[in-house]
C-alpha positions in Angstrom: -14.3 -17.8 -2.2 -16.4 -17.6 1.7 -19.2 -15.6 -0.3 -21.0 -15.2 -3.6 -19.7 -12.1 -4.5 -15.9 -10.8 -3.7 -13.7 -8.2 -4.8 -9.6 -7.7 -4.5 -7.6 -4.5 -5.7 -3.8 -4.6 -6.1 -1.1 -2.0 -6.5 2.2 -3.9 -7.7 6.2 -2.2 -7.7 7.7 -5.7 -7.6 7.7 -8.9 -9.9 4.5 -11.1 -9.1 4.2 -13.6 -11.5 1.8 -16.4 -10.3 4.2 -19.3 -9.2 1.6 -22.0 -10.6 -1.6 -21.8 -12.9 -4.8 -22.5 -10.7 -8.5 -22.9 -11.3 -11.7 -22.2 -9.6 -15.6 -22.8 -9.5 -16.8 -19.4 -10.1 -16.3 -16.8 -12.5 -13.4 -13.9 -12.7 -13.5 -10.7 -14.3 -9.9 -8.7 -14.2 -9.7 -5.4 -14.9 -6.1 -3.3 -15.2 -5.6 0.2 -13.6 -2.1 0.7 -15.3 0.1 -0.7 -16.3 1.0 -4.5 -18.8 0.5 -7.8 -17.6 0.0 -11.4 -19.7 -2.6 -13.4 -18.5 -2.9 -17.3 -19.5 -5.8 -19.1 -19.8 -6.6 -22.5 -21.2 -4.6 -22.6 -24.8 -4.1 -18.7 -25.1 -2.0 -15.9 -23.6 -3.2 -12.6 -23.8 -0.8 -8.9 -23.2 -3.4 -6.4 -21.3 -3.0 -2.9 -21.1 -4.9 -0.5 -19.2 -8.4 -0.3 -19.6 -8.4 -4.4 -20.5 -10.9 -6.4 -19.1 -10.6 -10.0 -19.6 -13.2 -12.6 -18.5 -12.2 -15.8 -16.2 -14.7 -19.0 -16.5 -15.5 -21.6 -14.2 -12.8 -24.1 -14.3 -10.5 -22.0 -16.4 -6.5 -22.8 -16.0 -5.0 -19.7 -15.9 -1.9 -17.6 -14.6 -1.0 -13.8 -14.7 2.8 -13.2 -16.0 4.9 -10.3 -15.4 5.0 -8.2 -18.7 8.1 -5.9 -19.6 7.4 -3.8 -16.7 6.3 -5.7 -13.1 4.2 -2.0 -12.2 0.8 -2.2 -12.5 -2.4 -2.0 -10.5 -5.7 -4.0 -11.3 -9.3 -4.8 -9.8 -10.8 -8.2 -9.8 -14.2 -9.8 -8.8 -15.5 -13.2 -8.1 -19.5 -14.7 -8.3 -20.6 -17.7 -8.5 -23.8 -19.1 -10.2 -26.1 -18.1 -7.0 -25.4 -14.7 -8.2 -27.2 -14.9 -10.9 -30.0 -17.4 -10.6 -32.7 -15.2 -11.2 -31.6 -14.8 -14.7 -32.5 -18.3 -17.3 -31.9 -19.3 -21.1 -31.1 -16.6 -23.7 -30.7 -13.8 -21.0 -28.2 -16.0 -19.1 -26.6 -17.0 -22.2 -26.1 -13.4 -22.9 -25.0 -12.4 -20.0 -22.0 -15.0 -19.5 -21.3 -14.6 -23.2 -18.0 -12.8 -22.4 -17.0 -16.1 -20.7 -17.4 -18.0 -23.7 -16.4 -15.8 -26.4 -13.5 -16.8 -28.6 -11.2 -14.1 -27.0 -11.5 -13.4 -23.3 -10.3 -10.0 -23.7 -11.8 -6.5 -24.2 -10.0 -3.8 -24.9 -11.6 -0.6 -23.8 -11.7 3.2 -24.9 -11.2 6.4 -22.7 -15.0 7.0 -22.4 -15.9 2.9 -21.8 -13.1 2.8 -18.9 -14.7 5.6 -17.3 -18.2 3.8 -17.7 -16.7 0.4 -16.0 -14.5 1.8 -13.6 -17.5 3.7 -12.1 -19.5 0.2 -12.1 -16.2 -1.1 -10.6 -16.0 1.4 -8.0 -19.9 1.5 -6.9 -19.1 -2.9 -6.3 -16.6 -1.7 -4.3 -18.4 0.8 -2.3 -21.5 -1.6 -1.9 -19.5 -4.4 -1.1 -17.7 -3.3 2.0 -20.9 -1.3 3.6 -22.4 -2.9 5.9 -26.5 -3.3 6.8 -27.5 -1.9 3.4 -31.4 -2.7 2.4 -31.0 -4.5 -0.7 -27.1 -4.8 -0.9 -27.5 -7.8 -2.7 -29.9 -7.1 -5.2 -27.9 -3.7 -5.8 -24.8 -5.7 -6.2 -26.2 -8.0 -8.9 -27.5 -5.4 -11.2 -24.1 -3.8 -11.0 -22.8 -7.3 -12.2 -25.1 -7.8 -14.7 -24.4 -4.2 -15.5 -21.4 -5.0 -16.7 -21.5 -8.1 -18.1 -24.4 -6.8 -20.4 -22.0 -4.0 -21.5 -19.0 -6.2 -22.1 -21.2 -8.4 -23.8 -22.8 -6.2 -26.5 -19.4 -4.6 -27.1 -17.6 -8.2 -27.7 -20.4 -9.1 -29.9 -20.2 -5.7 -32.4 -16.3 -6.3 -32.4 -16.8 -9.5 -33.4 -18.6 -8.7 -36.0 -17.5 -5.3 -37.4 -13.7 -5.4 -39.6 -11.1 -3.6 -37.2 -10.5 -0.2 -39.4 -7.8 2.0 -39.6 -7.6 5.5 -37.7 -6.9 8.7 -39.7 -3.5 9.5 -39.4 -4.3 13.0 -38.0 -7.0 11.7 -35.4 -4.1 9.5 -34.4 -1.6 12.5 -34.3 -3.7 14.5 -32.3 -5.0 11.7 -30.0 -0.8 11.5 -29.0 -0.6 15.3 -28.8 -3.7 15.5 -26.2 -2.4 12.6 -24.0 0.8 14.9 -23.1 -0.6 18.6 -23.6 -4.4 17.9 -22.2 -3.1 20.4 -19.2 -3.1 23.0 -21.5 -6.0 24.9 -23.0 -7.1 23.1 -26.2 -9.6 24.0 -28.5 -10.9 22.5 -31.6 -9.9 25.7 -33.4 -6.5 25.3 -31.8 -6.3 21.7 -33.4 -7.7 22.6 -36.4 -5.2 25.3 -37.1 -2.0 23.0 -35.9 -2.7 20.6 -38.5 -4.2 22.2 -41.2 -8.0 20.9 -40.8 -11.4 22.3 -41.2 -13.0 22.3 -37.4 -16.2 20.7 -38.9 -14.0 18.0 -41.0 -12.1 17.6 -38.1 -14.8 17.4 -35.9 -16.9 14.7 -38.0 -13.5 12.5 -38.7 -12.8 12.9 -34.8 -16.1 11.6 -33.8 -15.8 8.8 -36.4 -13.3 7.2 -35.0 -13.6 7.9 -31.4 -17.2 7.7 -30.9 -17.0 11.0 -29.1 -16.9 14.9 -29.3 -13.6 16.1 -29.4 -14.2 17.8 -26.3 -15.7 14.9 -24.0 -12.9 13.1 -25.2 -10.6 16.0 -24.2 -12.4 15.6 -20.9 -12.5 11.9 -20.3 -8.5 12.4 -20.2 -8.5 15.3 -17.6 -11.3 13.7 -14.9 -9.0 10.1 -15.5 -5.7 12.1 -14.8 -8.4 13.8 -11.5 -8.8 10.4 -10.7 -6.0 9.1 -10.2 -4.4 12.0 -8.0 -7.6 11.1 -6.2 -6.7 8.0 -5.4 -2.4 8.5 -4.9 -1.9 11.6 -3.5 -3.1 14.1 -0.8 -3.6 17.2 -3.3 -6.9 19.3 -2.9 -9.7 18.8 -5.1 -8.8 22.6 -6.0 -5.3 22.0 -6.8 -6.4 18.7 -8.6 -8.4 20.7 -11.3 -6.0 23.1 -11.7 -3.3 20.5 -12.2 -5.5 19.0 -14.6 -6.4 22.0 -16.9 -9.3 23.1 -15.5 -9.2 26.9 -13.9 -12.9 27.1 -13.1 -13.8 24.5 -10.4 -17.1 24.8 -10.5 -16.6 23.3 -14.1 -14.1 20.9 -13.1 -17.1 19.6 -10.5 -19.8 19.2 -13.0 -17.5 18.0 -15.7 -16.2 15.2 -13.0 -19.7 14.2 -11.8 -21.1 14.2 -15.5 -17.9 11.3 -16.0 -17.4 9.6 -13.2 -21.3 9.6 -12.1 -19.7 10.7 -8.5 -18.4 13.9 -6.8 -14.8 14.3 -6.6 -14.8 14.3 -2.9 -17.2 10.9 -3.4 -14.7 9.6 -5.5 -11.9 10.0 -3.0 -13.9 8.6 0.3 -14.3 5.7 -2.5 -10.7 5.5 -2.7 -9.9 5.0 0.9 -12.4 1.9 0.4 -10.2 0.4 -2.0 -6.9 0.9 -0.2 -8.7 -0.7 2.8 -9.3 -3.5 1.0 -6.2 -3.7 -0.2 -4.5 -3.8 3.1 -6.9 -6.7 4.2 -6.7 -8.8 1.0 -3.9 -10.6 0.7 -3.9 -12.2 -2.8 -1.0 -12.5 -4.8 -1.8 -11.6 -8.2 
């Protein structure tokens, strides 16, 4: 690493398993876009999915495996300790907490993917812009950003029992994830399996953490998102193909998500694939 702060993205088709474990002096934080990967570290293999972060310390053997499938596409960022100088005793110890917790490995929700991946994606922006007053200083509270998120979210799920989800929250969770093109309502929902809206609508937000319809939204603007970023649809036909008529709405639902315009979010996008096509690392 030539500087205190870098960041790589990837898009994989092929096998690209590591060909040897390696270690380094500063800290990794890997994120996955799509798709599975394993990822060894020290005396533990972990499977991530999308929306997985996993945290990297100093000095850390580790390798990333090939899961079932080779496809997958992932972010990951480098700092070293002159990154965070500034910050002593408890807060540092708070802050690099993810590094030393138990499991490296945070799985993420629609609406906390959304949260990081715009942290992600600002990094990104910030970092390859050049002659910015206070790039630094805006690139370490991203950082710490993120680290204070993942950090306070590690520490409740160690602490609070895993519990299981209502089987119709989970039934209608699958049913939105293919059929969130369509127009759903929580009357709709509430009539397909049998539910009062308001019982429905308290055991949804139980446990989700969301309202039915953010959550119904968070999957649209990620589906936005990613035609964003892979194809060379307009933002129009975007929101249509994502179930959203009125593009007005489909703006102000986007921004209120992604903290970002949709046409932001794509001149953010050709940022990533240029560093892509300058970054050569192998994992």
């Amino acid at each position: 690493m030539k500087t205190e702060f870098e960041i790589a993205f990837s898009k994989k088709t092929a096998p690209s398993t590591m060909t040897k474990c390696h270690y380094h002096d500063y800290y990794e934080i890997y994120y996955l876009l799509s798709g599975e990967r394993y990822y060894y570290i020290e005396d533990r293999t972990y499977l991530l999915k999308k929306g997985c972060l996993l945290f990297v310390g100093k000095n850390d053997i580790h390798k990333t495996i090939d899961a079932s499938r080779p496809e997958h596409e992932r972010i990951v960022f480098y700092f070293d300790d002159a990154l965070l100088r500034p910050f002593h005793d408890e807060y540092l110890d708070t802050l690099l907490f993810p590094f030393r917790a138990e499991t490296k490995m945070l799985a993420l929700n629609l609406h906390e993917q959304s949260y990081a991946e715009n942290i992600i994606f600002q990094m990104s922006r910030e970092h390859v812009e050049t002659g910015q007053v206070g790039k630094r200083l805006f690139l370490q509270s991203l950082v710490v950003q993120l680290l204070l998120f993942a950090a306070r979210k590690m520490m409740t799920v160690r602490e609070a029992p895993a519990e299981h989800m209502h089987r119709k929250i989970v039934e209608v969770l699958e049913f939105c994830k293919t059929h969130y093109r369509e127009p759903i309502t929580t009357s709709r929902i509430s009539a397909d399996y049998y539910i009062s809206p308001s019982h429905f609508s308290r055991l949804f937000k139980r446990y989700t953490g969301f309202s039915f319809p953010e959550y119904l939204n968070t999957l649209r603007i990620r589906e936005a998102q990613r035609l964003l970023r892979e194809t060379k649809l307009k933002i129009t036909e975007i929101a249509e193909n994502v179930g959203y008529l009125n593009i007005t709405h489909f703006n102000r639902k986007f921004k209120q998500i992604a903290q970002m315009s949709p046409l932001e979010y794509k001149n953010v996008s050709r940022h990533t694939k240029s560093l892509k096509e300058n970054k050569t690392d192998t994992r």
